[in-house]
N, C-alpha and C positions, 0 to 999 in steps of 0.2 A: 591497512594503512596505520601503523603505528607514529604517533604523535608525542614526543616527548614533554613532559612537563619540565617547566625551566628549573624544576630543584634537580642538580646534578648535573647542570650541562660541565663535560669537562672537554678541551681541545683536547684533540691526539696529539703524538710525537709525529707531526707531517709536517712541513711548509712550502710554499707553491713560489715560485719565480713567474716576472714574465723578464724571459730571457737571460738577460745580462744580472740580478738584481736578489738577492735572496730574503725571503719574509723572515723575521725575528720569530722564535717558536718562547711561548712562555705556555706554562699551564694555569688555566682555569677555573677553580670552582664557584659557581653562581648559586648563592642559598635564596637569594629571595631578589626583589627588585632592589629596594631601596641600596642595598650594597652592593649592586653591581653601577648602581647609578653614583657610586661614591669617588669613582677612578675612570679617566679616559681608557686604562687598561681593562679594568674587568667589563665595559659596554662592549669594547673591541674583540675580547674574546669571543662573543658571539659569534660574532661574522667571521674569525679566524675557524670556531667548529663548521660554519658554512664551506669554506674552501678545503678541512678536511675531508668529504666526501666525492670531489673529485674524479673521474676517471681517469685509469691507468690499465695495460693489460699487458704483465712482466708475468704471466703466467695464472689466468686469475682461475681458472680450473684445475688445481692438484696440479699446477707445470703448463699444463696443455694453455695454448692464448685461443682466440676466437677463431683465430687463422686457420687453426685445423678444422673447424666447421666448414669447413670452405674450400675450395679449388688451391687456395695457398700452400697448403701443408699437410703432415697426416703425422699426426704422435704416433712416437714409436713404443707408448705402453698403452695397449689393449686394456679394455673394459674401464678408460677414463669415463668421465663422467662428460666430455666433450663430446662424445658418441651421439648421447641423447637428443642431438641438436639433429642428426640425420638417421638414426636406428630407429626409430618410433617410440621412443622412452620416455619422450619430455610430453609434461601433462599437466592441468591443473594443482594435480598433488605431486606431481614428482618435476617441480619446476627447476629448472636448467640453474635458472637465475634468477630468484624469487627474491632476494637480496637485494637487486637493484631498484624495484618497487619501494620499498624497507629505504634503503639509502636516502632517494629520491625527494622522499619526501620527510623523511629528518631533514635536511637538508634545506629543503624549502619552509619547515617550520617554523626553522631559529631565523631565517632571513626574514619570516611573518613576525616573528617575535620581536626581532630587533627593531622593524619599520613600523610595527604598532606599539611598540613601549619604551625604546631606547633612543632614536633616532634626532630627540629634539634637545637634548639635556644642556647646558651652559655652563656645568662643573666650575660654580661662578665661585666659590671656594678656594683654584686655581688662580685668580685673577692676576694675583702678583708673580706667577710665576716666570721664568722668564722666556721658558718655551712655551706659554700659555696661546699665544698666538698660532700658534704652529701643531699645536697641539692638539688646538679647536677644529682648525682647519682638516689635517686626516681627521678627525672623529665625520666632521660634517660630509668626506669624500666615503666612509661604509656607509651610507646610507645606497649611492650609488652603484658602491659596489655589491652589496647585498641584493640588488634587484638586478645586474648582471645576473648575479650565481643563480639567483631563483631561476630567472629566465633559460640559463643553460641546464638546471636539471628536469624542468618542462621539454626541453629540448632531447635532452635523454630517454624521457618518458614516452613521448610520442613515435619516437622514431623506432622504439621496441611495440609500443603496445595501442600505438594509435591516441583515438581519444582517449581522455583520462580527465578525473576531477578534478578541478581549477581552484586552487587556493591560494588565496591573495590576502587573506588575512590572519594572526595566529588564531587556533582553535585551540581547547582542549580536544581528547582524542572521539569522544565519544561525537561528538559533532562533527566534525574531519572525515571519520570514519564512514558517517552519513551520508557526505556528498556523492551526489550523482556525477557521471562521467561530461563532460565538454565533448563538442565533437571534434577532430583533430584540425582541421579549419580551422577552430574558435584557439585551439592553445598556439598556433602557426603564427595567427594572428596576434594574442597576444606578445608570444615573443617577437615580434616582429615591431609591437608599437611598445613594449619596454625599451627596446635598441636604438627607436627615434628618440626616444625622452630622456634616455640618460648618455646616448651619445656626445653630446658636447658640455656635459655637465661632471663627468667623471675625468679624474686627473689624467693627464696627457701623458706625461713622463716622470716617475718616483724619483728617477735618479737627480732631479732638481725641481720638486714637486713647487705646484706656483704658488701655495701654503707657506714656503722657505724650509731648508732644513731644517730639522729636528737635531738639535745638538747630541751626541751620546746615542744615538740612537739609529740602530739601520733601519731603514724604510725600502720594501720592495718585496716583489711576490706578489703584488696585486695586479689583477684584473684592471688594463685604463682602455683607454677609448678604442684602439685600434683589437683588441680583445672582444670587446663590444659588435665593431663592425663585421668582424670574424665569424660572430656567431649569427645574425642579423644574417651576412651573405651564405654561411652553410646552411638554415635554418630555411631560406628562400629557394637555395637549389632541392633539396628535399622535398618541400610541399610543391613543386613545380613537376615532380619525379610521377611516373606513371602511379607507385601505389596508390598516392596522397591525391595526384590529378588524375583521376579518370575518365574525364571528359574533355582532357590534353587541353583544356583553356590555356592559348596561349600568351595573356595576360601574366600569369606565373611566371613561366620561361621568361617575358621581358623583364620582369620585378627582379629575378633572381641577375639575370645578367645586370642591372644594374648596380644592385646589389654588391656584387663580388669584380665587377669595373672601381666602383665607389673604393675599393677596401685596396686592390691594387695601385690604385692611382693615389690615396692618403700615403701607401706605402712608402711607394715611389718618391713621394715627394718629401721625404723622410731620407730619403738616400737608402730604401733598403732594396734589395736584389737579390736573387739565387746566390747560394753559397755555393764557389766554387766546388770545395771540396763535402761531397756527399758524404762520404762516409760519417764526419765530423757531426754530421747531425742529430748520431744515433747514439754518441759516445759520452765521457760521464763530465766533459765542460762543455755539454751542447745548449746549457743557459747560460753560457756567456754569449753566446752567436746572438751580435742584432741587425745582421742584415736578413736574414729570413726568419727567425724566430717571430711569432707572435706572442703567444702566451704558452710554456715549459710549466707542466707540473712537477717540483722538483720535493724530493723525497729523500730529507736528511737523512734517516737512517740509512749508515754503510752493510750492506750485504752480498753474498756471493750467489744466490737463491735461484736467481735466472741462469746465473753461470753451469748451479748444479744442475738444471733442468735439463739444460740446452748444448752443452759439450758433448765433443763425439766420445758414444762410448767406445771402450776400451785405454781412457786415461782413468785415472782415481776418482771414487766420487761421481763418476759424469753419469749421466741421465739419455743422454740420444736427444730426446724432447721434439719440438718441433721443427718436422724435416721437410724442408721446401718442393714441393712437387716437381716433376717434370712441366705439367703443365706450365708451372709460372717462369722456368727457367728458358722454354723454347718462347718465351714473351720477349724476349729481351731481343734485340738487334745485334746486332754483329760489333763490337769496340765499343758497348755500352759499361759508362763506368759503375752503372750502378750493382749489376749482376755480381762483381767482385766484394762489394759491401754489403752485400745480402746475403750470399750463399757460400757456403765454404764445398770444394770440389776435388775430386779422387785428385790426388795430386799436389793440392794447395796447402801449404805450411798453414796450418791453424790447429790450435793458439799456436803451436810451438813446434811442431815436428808434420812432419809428413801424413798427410791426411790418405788413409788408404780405406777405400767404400767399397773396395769390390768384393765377391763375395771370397771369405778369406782371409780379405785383408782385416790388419789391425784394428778398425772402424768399421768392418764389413758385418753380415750375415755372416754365419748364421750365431753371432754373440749377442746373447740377449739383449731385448733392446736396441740393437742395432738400426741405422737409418733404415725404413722399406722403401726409402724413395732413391739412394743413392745420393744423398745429400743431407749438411747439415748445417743450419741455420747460423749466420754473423750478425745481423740487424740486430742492434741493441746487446747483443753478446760482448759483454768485456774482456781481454785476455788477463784473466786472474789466475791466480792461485788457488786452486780448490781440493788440495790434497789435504789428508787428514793433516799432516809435517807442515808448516811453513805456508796453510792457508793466508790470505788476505781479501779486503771486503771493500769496496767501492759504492757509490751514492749511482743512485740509477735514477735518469729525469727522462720526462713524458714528455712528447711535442704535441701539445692539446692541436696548437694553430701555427701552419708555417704557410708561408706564402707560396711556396709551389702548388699547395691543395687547389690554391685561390685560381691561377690561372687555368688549371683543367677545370672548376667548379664553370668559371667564364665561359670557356672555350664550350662545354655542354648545354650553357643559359641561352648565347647566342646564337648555337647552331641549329637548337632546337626550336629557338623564334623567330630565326632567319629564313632556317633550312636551307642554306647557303655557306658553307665553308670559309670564302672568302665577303659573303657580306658584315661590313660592320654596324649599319644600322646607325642609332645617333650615337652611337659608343665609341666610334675611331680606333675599335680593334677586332678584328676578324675571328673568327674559331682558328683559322690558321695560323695567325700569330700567334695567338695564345701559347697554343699546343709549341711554337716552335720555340718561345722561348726555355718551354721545359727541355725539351730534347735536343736543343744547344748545350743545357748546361752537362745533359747525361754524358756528349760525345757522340752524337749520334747523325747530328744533323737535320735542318727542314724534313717534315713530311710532303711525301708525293704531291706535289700538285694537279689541278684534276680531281682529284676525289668530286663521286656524289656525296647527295648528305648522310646516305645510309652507310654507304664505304669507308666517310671520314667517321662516323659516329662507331665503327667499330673498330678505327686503330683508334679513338682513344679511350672506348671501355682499355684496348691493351694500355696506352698509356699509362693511365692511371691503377690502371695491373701491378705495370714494376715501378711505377713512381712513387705509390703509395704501400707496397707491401709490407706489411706485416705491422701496420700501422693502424688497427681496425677499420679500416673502412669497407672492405672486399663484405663481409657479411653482409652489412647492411646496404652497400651498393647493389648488390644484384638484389637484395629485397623491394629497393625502392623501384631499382628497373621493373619488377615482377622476372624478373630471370632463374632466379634460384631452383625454380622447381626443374628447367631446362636441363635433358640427361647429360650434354657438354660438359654442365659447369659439374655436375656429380659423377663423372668418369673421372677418375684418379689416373693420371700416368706417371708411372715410377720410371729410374734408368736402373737396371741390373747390369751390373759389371763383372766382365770376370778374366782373371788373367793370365796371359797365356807364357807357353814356360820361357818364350825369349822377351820376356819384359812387357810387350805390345798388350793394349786391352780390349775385351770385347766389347760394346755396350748393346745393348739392344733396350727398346721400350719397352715394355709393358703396360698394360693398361687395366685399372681394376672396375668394374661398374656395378660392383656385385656388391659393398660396405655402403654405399653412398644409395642405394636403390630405392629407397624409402622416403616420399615425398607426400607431404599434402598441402595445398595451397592455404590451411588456417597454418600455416608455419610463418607467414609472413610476417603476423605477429605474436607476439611473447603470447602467453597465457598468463591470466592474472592468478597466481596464488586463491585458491578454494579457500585459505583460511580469510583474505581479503575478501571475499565475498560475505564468508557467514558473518564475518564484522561489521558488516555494513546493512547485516540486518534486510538483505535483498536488493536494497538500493543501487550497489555495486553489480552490473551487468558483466558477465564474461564475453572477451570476444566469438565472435563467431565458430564453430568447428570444438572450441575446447568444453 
């Protein structure tokens, strides 16, 4: 657990939206206290390197996203380091993602930092100024929002590695390093009563902040309330999740359906609603969208990076990268819109000319790299230019929180404290509506009526299959189920195509069980870094298995 000390903090070139609103990026450097207390700008930096650490996954493995660990996808370049997630690779010293521990809690330092040394200051110096009012006011709104971010990357932490050490106060490292683990309960908890306290105390809306504008200056990218409630109601469906509830106390299940009822209905009352047009949500103005956005991590820098990953090969440059399985594409219903914004298929113009997967063809096997699913990924793919000649580069943003997550988080709080598909309990909305709002918006129509609870509870694991794909959720979904180790979800099925001499194509499935065969139930959770243990001088426990 590396702890920074505040000589040196500097922000990165990142800035975060929520939605509509872009954060101002300035740099940084903090040499001591009294001079970072000399400027509303240099206290503010702080909390701006807070929201630099962020999660995003545009490829966070050599190309490879989380999704190829998973029933989602399978990269088409052999011996990534994504393997180790199902090979038997990943281990205390050869950790997958030993980084995100490292991130985690930088992260949460400077947010210790800031609420124990920065957070009270009156920059009475300012006094004449004439945005000094307005000035005061965001400074007095990070305090808020810096126990937000803390609260979300406890959030991060837990839901890889379980319990973990609870720090709420800044440390030097050597004492940081010391603390003993919280059990996952206790951090569920606390994020859970950070969310009640700074819920209605954190700004509402940037875009007319109730501080008054800031003259000269853009204001947005932060974390407000509805953000807040966001994490609060995922954070509830989780600990209610078989890992975290093992003794299915159905307490949980109520807390969380209300929870993510709570964040729907704030929504709503807001005027916000499913976007009609899906695809729009994964593209590079999807933080301007405020009728489903919650909070967009948005990431100034222009790059083609994913585009190189993720194109079919056999254009210039392209990579194959993450190639949507069969499995996720027989998920989809029949005139589902969403299938066509996810997956690019033998036959479909993307980016630009005819997409040929079969074996053969221009995109096919057997050219290196090539799709081994018979498919190749559109979600978040931008149609660029990625030739050596006449490249061009685009801003790619994150959707941390949209409100379609919210209604299937619902639709599983309810049904699971109901056990009734159509019970709504004191909530006024059923598992069945929930769900049906989503798959109104897909083009799909109501689900079946009828369903038991087990028959509904397993169209909307599919649900939320192709609602959420390639959106990280799938890994850590069937971890929280305990599903992961289930041979289903690690059978691979590919489509092999191949064409015949009067135009017409074969396709047959294929199914692979043999890459994926390697499970152990300590995979549920991450492994903490061995070098984090010797730091800690023994006090740092490893979980179970590693």
């Amino acid at each position: 657990m590396k702890i920074k000390n505040i000589i040196g903090i500097a922000a990165a070139a990142v800035a975060f939206v929520s939605c509509s609103e872009k954060m101002d990026y300035h740099e940084y450097s903090v040499y001591d206290e009294d001079y970072v207390k000399t400027t509303f700008g240099r206290a503010a930096g702080i909390v701006t390197s807070v929201y630099n650490d962020l999660d995003t996954d545009f490829g966070n493995y050599s190309g490879a996203m989380l999704s190829s660990a998973t029933d989602e996808s399978v990269y088409s370049h052999s011996g990534n380091t994504i393997e180790k997630f199902y090979n038997g690779g990943w281990s205390a010293t050869s950790n997958n993602d030993a980084s995100m521990w490292t991130k985690c809690y930088r992260a949460i330092s400077y947010a210790n930092l800031f609420l124990d040394k920065f957070k009270d200051e009156k920059f009475e110096e300012y006094l004449t100024d004439q945005d000094y009012p307005q000035e005061l006011g965001q400074y007095k709104n990070l305090q808020y929002e810096a126990r937000y971010l803390r609260a979300y990357y406890y959030f991060e932490l837990v839901r890889a590695f379980g319990g973990v050490p609870l720090l709420v106060n800044y440390m030097e490292a050597d004492e940081a390093n010391a603390q003993p683990r919280k059990s996952a309960d206790e951090i569920f908890q606390f994020i859970n009563d950070e969310c009640n306290a700074i819920k209605d105390l954190i700004e509402k809306n940037y875009a007319s902040p109730s501080y008054g504008t800031l003259k000269n200056k853009t204001e947005g990218g932060r974390a407000n309330d509805l953000a807040v409630l966001a994490l609060k109601a995922r954070a509830a469906l989780y600990h209610a999740s078989p890992l975290f509830n093992p003794t299915n106390d159905n307490e949980l299940w109520h807390q969380a359906a209300i929870a993510n009822k709570a964040l729907i209905d704030e929504c709503k009352s807001r005027g916000m609603k499913l976007t009609a047009d899906y695809a729009s949500l994964f593209q590079k103005d999807n933080y301007k969208n405020t009728e489903e956005c919650i909070f967009v991590r948005r990431v100034v820098s222009k790059t083609n990076s994913f585009e190189k990953y993720n194109f079919p090969v056999g254009l210039e440059n392209a990579g194959g990268g993450n190639c949507p399985t069969y499995n996720l594409v027989e998920a989809y219903e029949a005139g589902d819109i969403r299938l066509a914004a996810t997956v690019a298929q033998n036959g479909d113009t993307w980016p630009n000319a005819t997409l040929e997967t079969f074996v053969g063809g221009a995109n096919g096997m057997p050219i290196t790299y090539a799709t081994p699913t018979g498919y190749y990924l559109k979600k978040y793919v931008q149609n660029l230019k990625i030739t050596t000649s006449g490249a061009n580069t685009e801003q790619h943003h994150w959707v941390t929180f949209r409100l379609g997550e919210f209604y299937l988080n619902y639709a599983e709080a309810i049904l699971n404290y109901t056990g009734d598909p159509t019970a709504k309990a004191e909530l006024g909305m059923s598992a069945e509506q929930a769900i049906n709002v989503v798959r109104q918006r897909a083009g799909i129509g109501d689900i079946t009526t009828g369903l038991n609870a087990s028959q509904f509870a397993e169209r909307l694991e599919n649900e939320r299959f192709v609602e959420l794909a390639f959106e990280g959720h799938r890994f850590y979904d069937l971890r929280r189920w305990k599903k992961a180790g289930e041979m289903k979800y690690r059978t691979i099925k590919n489509m092999y195509i191949t064409k015949n001499d009067d135009g017409t194509f074969n396709e047959t499935v294929q199914t692979d069980a043999t890459t994926r065969a390697y499970w152990d139930d300590k995979m549920y959770f991450f492994p903490i870094a061995q070098s984090e243990i010797l730091k800690s001088g023994g006090t740092l426990t490893q979980n179970p298995g590693w």
